[in-house]
VOPAGU-2260 file (C-alpha; in pm, 1 decimal, decimal comma):
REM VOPAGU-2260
SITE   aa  ch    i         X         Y         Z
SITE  UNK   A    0   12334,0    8474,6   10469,4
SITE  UNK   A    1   12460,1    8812,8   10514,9
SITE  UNK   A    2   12735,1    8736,7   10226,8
SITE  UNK   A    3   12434,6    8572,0    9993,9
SITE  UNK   A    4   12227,2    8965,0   10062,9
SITE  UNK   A    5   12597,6    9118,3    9951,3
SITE  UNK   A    6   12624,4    8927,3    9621,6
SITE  UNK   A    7   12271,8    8982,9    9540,0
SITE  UNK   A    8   12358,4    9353,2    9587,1
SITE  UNK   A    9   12659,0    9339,4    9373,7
SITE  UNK   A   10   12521,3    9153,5    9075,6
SITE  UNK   A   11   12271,7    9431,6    9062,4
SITE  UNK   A   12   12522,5    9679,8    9040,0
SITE  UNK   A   13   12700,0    9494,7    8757,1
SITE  UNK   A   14   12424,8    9427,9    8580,2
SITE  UNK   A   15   12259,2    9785,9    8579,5
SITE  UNK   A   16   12708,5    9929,8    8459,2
SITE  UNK   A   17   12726,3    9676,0    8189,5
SITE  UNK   A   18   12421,9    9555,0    8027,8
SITE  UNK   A   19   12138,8    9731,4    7836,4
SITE  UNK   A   20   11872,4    9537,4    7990,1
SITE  UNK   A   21   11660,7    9756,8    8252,0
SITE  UNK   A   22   11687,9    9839,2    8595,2
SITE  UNK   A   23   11348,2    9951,2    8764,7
SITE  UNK   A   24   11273,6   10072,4    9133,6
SITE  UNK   A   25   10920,6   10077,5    9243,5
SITE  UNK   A   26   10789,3   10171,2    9571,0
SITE  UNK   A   27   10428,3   10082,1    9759,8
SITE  UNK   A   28   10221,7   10244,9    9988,4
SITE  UNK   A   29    9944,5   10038,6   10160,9
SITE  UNK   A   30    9681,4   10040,3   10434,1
SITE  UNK   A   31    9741,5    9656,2   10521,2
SITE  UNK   A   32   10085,1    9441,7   10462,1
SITE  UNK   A   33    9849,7    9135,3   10366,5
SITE  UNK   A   34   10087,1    8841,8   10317,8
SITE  UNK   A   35    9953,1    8501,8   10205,6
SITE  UNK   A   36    9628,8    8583,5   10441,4
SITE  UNK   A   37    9809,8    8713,6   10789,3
SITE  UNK   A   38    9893,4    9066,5   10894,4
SITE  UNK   A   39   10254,9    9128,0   10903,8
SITE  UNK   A   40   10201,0    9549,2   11034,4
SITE  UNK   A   41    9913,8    9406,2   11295,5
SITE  UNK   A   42    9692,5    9614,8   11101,8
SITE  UNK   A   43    9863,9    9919,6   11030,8
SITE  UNK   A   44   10009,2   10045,8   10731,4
SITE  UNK   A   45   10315,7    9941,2   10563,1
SITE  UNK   A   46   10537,2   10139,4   10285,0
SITE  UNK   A   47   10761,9    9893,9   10078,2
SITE  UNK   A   48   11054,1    9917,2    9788,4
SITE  UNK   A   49   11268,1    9723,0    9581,4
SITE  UNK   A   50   11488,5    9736,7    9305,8
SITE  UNK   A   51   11483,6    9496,2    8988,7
SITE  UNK   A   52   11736,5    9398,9    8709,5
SITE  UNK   A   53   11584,9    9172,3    8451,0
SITE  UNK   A   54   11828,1    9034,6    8161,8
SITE  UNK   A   55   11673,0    8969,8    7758,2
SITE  UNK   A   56   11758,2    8585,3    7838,1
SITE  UNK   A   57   11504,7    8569,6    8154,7
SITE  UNK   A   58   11739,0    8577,5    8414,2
SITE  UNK   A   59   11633,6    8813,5    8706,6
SITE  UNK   A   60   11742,1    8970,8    9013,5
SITE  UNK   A   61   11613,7    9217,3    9299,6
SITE  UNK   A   62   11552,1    9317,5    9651,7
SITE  UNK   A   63   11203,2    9433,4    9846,8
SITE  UNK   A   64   11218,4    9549,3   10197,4
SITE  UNK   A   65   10897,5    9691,3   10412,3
SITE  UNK   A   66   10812,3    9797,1   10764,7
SITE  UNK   A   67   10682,0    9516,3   10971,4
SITE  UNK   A   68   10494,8    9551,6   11306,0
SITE  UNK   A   69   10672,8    9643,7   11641,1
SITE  UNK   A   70   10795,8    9400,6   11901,4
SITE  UNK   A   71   10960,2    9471,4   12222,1
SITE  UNK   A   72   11252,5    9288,9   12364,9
SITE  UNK   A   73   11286,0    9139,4   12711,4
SITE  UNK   A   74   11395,1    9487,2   12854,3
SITE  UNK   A   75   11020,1    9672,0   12716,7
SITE  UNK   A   76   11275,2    9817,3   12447,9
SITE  UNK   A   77   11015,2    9884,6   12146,4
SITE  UNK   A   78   11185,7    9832,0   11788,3
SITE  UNK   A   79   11007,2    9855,8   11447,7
SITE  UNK   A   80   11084,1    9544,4   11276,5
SITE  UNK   A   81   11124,5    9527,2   10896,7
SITE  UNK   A   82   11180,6    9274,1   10610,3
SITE  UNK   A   83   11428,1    9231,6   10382,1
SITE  UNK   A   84   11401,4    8984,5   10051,4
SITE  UNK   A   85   11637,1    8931,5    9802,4
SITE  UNK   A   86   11602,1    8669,9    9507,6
SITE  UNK   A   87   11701,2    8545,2    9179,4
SITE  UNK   A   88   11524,4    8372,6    8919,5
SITE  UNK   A   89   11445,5    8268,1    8584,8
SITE  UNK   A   90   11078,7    8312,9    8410,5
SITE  UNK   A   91   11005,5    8273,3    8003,4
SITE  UNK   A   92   10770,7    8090,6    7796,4
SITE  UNK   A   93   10731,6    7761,5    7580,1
SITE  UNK   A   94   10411,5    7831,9    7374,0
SITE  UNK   A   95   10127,1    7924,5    7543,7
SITE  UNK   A   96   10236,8    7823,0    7897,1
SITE  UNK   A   97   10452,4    8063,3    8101,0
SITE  UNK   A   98   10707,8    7956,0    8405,8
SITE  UNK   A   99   10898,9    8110,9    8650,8
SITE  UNK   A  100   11194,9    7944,3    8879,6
SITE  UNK   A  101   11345,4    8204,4    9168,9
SITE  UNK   A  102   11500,5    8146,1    9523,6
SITE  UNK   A  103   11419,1    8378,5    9766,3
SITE  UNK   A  104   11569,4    8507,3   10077,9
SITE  UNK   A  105   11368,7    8649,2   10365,7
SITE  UNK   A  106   11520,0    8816,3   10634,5
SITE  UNK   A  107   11419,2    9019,7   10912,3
SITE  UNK   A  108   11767,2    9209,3   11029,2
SITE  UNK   A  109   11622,0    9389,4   11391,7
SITE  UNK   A  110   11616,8    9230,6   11677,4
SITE  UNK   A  111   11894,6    8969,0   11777,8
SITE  UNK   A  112   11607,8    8738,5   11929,1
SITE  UNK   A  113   11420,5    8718,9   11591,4
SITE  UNK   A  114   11504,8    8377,3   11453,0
SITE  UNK   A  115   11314,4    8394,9   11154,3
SITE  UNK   A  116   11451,6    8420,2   10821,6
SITE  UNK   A  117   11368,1    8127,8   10560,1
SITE  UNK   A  118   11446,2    8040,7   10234,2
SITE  UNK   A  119   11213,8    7899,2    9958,8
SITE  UNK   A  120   11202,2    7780,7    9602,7
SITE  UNK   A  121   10931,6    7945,5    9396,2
SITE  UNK   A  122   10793,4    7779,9    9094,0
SITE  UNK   A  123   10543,2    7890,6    8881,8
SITE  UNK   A  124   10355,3    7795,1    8592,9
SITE  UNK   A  125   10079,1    8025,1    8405,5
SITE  UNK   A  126    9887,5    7893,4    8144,3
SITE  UNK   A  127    9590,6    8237,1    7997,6
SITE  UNK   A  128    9476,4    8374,1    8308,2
SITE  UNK   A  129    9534,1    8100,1    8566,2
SITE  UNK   A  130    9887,1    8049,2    8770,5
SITE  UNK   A  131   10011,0    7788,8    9023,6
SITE  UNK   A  132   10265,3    7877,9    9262,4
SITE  UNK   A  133   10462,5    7578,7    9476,6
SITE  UNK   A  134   10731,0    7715,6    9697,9
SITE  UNK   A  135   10909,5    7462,5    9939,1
SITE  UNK   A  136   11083,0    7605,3   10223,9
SITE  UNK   A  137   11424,3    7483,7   10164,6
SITE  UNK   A  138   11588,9    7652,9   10487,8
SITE  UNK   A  139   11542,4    7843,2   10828,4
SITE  UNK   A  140   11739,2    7998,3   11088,2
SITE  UNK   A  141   11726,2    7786,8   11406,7
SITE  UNK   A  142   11704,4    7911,8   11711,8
SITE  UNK   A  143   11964,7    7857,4   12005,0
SITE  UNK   A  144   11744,1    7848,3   12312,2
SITE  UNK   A  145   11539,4    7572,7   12161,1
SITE  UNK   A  146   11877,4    7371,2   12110,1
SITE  UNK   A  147   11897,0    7472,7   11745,1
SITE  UNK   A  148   11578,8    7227,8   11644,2
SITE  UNK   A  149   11436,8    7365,1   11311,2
SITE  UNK   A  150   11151,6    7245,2   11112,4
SITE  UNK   A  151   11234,1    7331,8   10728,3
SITE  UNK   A  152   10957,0    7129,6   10537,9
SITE  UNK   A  153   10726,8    7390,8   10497,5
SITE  UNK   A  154   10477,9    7393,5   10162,7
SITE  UNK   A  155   10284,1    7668,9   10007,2
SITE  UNK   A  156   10054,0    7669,7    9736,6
SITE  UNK   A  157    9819,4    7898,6    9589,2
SITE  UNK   A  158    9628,8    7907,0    9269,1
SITE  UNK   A  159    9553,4    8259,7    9120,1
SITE  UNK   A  160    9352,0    8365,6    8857,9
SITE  UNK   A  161    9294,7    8748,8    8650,1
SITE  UNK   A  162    9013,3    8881,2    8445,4
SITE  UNK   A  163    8990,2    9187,4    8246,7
SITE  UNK   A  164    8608,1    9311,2    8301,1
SITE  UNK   A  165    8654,3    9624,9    8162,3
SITE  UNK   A  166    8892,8    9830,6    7963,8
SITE  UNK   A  167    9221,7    9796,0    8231,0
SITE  UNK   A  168    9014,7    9665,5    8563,0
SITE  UNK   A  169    9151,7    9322,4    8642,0
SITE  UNK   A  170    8973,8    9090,3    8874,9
SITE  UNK   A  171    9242,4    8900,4    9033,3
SITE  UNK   A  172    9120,3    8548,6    9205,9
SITE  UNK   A  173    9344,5    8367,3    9492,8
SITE  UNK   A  174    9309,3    8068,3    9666,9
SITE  UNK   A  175    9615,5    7968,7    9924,4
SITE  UNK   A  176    9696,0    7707,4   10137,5
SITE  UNK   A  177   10003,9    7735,7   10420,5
SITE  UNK   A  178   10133,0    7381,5   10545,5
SITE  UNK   A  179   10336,8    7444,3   10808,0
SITE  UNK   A  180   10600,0    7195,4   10919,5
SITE  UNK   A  181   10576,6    7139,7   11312,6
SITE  UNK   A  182   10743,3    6941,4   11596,2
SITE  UNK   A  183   10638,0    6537,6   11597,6
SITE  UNK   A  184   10329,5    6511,1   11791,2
SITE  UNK   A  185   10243,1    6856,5   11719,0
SITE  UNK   A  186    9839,5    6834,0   11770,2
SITE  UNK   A  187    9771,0    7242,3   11756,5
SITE  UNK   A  188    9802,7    7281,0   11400,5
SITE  UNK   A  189    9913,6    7601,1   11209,7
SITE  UNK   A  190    9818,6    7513,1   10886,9
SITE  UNK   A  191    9553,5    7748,2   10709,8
SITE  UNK   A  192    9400,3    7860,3   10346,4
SITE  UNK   A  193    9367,7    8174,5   10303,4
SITE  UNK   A  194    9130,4    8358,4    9954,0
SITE  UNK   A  195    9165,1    8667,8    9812,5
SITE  UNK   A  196    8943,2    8913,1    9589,6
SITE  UNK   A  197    9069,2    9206,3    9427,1
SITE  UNK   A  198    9049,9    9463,9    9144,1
SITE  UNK   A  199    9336,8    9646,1    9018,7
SITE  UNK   A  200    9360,3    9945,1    8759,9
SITE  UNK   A  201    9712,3   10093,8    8672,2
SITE  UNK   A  202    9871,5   10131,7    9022,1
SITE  UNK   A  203    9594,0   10101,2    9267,1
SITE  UNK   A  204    9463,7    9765,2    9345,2
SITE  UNK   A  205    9172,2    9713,0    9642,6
SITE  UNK   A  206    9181,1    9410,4    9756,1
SITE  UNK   A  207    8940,2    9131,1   10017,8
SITE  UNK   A  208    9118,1    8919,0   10227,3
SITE  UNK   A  209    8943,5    8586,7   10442,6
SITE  UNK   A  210    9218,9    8341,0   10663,3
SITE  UNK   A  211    9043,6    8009,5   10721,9
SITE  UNK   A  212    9111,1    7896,5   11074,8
SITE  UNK   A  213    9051,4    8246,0   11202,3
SITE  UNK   A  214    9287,2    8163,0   11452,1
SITE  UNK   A  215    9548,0    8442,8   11573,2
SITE  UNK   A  216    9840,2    8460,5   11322,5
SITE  UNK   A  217   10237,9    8502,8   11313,4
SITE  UNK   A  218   10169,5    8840,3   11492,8
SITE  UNK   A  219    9927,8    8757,2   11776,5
SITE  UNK   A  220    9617,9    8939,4   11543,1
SITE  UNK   A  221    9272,7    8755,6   11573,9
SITE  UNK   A  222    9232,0    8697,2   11203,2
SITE  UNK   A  223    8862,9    8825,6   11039,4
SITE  UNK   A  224    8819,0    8872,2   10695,2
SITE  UNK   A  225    9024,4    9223,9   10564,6
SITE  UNK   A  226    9024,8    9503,1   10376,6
SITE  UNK   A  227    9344,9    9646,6   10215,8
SITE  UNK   A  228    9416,2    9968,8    9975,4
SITE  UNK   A  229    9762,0    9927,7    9754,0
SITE  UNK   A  230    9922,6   10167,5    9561,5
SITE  UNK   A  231   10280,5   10085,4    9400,9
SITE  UNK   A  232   10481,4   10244,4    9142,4
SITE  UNK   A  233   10760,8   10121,2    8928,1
SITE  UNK   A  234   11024,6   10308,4    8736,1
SITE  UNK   A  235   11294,1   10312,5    8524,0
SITE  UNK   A  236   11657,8   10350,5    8680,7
């Protein structure tokens, strides 16, 4: 996986030497890391970056890392975690209906006794305001103490939807929905839907967040609906 991150890296490099097409940064500031309806900072704020290179043809290629929340290790050793994504992809348009194909690579590098990093297969398809998203897990690290058993059929879905309702306010609409693939017999289920509200204007975005079960999530938070503040810019490079 480690090799995968390293050729990500280096086709971004090429890319920005030999090709006019641009190169952006953008950072993001945020009161909440909200993902898909859970917490990943148990409630505390999160600052995020990433860099993109997107060719004329559609092809595209980047990496986004952000603080996560702390864990401690089986000594009380305390240790920040953070994420690390990287993906490729292709998005363009045949008439009036949009798509975009990427894979994408999360990681979380601290901690030797995190065994989570997945892959998925994003695919989208936008027709005026209203996208679907279906991204299949399509791998997961496996962890050794539970004999290397892995459960990689994972399936998310979410519908989104954006309204201008005034002069550069978008309404943006969500609706998720997290199957999560679990050991046969399995009767405590982890699956959820999650919605989302939120208005956006230039780089700030405030947005409502409700997990349905409000059972505790991948962090150990008691879910109840949330409130997040965003900021992000992008840039040229």
């Amino acid at each position: 996986m480690r090799k995968i991150a390293a050729v990500f890296i280096g086709l971004l490099i090429m890319n920005a030497c030999y090709a006019d097409s641009p190169l952006t940064g953008n950072i993001g500031v945020a009161s909440n890391y909200i993902w898909r309806g859970q917490t990943q900072t148990n409630d505390e704020a999160a600052v995020s970056g990433g860099i993109d290179y997107a060719h004329a043809s559609g092809i595209y290629v980047g990496t986004w890392g952000s603080n996560l929340s702390a864990t401690s290790d089986d000594a009380g050793n305390t240790t920040t975690q953070y994420e690390e994504d990287y993906y490729l992809g292709y998005s363009g348009k045949a008439g009036p209906v949009s798509y975009d194909v990427s894979y994408i690579m999360y990681t979380y590098p601290v901690g030797k006794q995190v065994y989570a990093d997945f892959q998925e297969i994003d695919i989208k398809v936008g027709y005026g305001p209203v996208t679907l998203l279906v991204a299949p897990t399509v791998g997961k690290e496996s962890d050794p103490a539970n004999t290397g058993t892995k459960y990689e059929s994972d399936m998310y879905m979410n519908i989104t939807a954006k309204f201008e309702i005034k002069k550069d306010l978008m309404l943006g609409l969500v609706y998720g929905k997290y199957d999560i693939d679990e050991a046969p017999g399995t009767t405590n289920s982890k699956d959820y839907s999650h919605y989302q509200v939120s208005l956006s204007k230039g780089e700030f975005v405030f947005a409502y967040d409700v997990k349905k079960p409000d059972t505790a999530d991948t962090t150990g938070v008691a879910d109840a609906p949330r409130i997040t503040v965003l900021w992000k810019k992008s840039f040229d490079l």
